[in-house]
C-alpha positions as CSV (number, residue, x, y, z in Angstrom):
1,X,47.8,-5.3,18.7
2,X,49.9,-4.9,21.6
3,X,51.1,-7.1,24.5
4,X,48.2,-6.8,26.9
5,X,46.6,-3.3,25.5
6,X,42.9,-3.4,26.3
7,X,39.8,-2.4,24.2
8,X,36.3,-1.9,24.4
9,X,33.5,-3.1,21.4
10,X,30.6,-0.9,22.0
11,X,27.3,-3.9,21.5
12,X,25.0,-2.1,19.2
13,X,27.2,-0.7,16.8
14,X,30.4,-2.1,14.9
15,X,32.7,1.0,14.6
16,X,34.7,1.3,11.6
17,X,38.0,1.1,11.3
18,X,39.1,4.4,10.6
19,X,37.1,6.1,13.2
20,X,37.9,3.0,15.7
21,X,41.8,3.7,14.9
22,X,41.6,7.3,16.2
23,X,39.6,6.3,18.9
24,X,41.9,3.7,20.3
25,X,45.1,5.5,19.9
26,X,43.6,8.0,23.0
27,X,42.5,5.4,25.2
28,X,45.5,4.5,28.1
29,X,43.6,2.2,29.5
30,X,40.7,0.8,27.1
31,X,38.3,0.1,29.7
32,X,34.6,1.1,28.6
33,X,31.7,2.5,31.2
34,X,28.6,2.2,29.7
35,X,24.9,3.7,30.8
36,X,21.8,4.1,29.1
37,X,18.2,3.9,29.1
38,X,16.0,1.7,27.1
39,X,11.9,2.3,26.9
40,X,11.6,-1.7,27.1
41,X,13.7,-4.5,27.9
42,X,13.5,-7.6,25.2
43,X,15.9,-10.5,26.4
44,X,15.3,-12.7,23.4
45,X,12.1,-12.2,21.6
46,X,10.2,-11.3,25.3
47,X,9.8,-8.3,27.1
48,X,10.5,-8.3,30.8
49,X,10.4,-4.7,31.8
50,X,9.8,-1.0,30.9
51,X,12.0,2.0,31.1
52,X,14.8,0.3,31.8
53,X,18.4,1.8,32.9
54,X,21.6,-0.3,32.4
55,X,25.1,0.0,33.4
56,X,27.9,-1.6,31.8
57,X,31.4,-2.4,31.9
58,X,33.6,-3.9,29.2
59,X,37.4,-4.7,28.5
60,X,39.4,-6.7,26.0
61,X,42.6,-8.1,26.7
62,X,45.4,-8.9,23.6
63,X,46.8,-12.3,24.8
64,X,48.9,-12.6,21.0
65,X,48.3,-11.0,17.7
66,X,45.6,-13.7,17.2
67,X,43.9,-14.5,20.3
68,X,41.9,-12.4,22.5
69,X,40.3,-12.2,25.9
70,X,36.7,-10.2,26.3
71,X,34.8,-9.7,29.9
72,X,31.8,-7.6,30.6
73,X,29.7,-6.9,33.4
74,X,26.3,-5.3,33.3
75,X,23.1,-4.5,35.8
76,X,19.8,-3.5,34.3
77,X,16.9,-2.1,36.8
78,X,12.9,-1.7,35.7
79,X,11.4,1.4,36.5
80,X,8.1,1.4,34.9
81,X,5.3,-0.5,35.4
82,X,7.2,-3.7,35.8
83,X,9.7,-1.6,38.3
84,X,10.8,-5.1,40.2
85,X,12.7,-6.5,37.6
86,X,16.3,-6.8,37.6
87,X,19.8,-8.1,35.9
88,X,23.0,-8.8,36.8
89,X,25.2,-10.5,34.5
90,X,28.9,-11.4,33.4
91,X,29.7,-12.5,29.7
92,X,33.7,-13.7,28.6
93,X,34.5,-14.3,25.5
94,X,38.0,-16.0,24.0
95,X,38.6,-15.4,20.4
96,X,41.0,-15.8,17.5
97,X,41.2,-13.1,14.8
98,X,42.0,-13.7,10.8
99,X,42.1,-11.2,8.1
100,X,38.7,-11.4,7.1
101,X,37.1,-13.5,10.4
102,X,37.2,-14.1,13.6
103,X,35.2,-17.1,15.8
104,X,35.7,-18.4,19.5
105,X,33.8,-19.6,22.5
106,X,31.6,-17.6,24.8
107,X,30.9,-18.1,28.6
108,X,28.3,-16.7,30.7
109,X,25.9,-16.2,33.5
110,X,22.9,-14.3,34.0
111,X,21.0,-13.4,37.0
112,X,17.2,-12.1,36.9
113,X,14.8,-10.8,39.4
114,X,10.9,-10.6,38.7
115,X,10.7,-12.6,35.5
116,X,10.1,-16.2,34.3
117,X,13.2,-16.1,32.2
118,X,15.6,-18.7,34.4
119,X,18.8,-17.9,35.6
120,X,21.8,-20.3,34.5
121,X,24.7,-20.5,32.4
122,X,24.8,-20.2,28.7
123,X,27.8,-21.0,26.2
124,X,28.2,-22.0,23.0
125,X,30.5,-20.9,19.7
126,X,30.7,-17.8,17.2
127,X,31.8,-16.8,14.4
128,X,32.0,-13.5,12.2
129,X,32.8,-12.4,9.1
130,X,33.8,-9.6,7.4
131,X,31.6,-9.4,4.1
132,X,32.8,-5.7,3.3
133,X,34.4,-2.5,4.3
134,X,30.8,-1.6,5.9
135,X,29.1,-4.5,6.2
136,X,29.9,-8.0,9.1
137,X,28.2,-11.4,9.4
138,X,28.1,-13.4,12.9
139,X,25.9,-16.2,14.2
140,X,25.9,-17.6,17.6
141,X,25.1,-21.3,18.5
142,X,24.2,-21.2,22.6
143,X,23.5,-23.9,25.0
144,X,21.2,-21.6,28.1
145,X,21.4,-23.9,31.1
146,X,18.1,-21.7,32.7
147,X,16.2,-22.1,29.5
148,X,17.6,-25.8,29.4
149,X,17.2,-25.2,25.5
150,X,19.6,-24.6,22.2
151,X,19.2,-20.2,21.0
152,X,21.0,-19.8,17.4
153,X,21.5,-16.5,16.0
154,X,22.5,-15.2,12.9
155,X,23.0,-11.1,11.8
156,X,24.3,-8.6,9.5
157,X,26.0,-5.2,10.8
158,X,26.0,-2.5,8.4
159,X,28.0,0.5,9.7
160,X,29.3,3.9,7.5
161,X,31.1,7.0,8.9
162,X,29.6,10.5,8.8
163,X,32.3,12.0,9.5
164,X,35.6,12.2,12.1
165,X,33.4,12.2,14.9
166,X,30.0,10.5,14.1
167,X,28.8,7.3,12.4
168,X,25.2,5.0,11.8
169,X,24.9,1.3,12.2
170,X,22.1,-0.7,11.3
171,X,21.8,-4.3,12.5
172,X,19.3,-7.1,11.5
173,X,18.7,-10.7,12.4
174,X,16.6,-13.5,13.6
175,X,17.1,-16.5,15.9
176,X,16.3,-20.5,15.7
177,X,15.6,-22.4,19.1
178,X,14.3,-25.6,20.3
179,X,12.2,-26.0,23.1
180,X,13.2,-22.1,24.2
181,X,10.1,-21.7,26.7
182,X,8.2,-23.4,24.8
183,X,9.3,-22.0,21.4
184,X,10.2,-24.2,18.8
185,X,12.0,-23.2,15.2
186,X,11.9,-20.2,13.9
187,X,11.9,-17.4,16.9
188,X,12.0,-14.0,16.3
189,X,13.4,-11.3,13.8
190,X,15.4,-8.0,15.0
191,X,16.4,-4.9,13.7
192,X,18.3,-1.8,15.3
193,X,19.8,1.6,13.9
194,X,21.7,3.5,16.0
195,X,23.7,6.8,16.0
196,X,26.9,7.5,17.6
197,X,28.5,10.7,18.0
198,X,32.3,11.4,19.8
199,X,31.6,14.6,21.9
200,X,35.6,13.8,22.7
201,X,38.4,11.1,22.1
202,X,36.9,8.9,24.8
203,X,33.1,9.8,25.4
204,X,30.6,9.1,23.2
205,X,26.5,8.7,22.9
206,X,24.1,6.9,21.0
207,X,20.7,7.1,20.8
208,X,18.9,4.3,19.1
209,X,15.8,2.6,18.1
210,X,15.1,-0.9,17.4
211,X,11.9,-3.5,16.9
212,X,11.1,-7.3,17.5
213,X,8.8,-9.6,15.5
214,X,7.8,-12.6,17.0
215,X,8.0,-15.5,14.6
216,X,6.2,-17.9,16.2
217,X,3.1,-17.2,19.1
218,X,5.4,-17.1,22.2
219,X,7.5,-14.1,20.6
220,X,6.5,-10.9,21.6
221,X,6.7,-8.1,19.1
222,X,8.2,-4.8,20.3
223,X,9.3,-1.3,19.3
224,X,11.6,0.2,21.5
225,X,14.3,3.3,21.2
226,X,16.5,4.7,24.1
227,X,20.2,6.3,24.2
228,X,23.8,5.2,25.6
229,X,26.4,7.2,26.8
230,X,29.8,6.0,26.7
231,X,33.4,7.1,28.7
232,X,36.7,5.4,28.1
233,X,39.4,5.2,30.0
């Protein structure tokens, strides 16, 4: 990496590194706009809204060939049925980088509207791991102040090229909480495939589709789907 050069780690897919190489080498700036639509909104095994429309905004800074500095910024705004619900959130993240794995610290807030979900601070440790050319482990240990509980998470990315401008990613996990409104243990199981394809260097989409099964009877199950398009600068 170089001094200071910023980039941007689009959430629902890991990119590989061939494809991620030629994207990076056009971005001046590596700062990431983000916008997309979602049928439903699941903020950890419960649905707070539907038809959903986010907008995002991500950078990472290289503080040394090891360490690394990650902000992001979202808003999310309801427009279905449950059209008064809302989020506005910030998310940094310092990390150091190995050959083969990567873990740090994560610091956040998160600010709803219409909801029972609490706002309040969460942080708490991660760590990844790269198992194979295509395939990542990472699991999350969280403390959510609004929540006033422990959230543990723990997923494998599996991501393959289709080409020079296109690539899949499938993602599955399932969390562990104590006390998480009134959710003990085991909490709910995820899974998400997603397609991305470059129209250009620096502007992307990727629509997507995903489900939630509740583990335990607070957990809501879900099927959702809904498409992201990105522009780097």
């Amino acid at each position: 990496m170089m001094g200071l050069q910023m980039k941007i780690v689009f959430f629902l897919a890991l990119l590989p590194a061939v494809l991620w190489a030629d994207v990076e080498s056009n971005i001046p700036w590596g700062i990431e706009a983000v916008t997309g639509y979602r049928s439903e909104s699941v903020h950890r095994g419960f649905k707070l809204a539907d038809d959903v429309f986010d907008y995002q905004l991500e950078a990472e800074v290289a503080l040394s060939d090891t360490w690394t500095f990650n902000f992001s910024a979202w808003h999310a705004t309801g427009t279905g049925k449950r059209n008064d619900f809302s989020e506005a959130s910030g998310l940094t993240e310092l990390r150091y980088d190995a050959a083969t794995w990567n873990a740090g610290w994560m610091l956040g807030y998160r600010d709803f509207s219409a909801t029972f979900i609490r706002d309040g601070w969460e942080t708490g440790p991660f760590f990844s791991y790269h198992l194979s050319e295509d395939l990542d482990f990472r699991t999350e240990f969280l403390y959510d102040e609004g929540a006033e509980s422990y959230y543990a998470t723990a997923a494998l990315t599996w991501s393959r090229a289709l080409g020079d401008k296109s690539f899949v990613s499938l993602k599955g996990g399932f969390s562990v909480v104590d006390d998480f409104y009134e959710s003990n243990g085991f909490h709910v199981m995820d899974l998400r495939f997603s397609y991305t394809y470059l129209v250009a260097p620096n502007v992307s989409f990727s629509p997507f589709v995903g489900t939630y099964l509740g583990l335990d009877d607070v957990a809501d199950d879900a099927l959702l789907g809904g498409i992201w398009f990105e522009v780097t600068f």
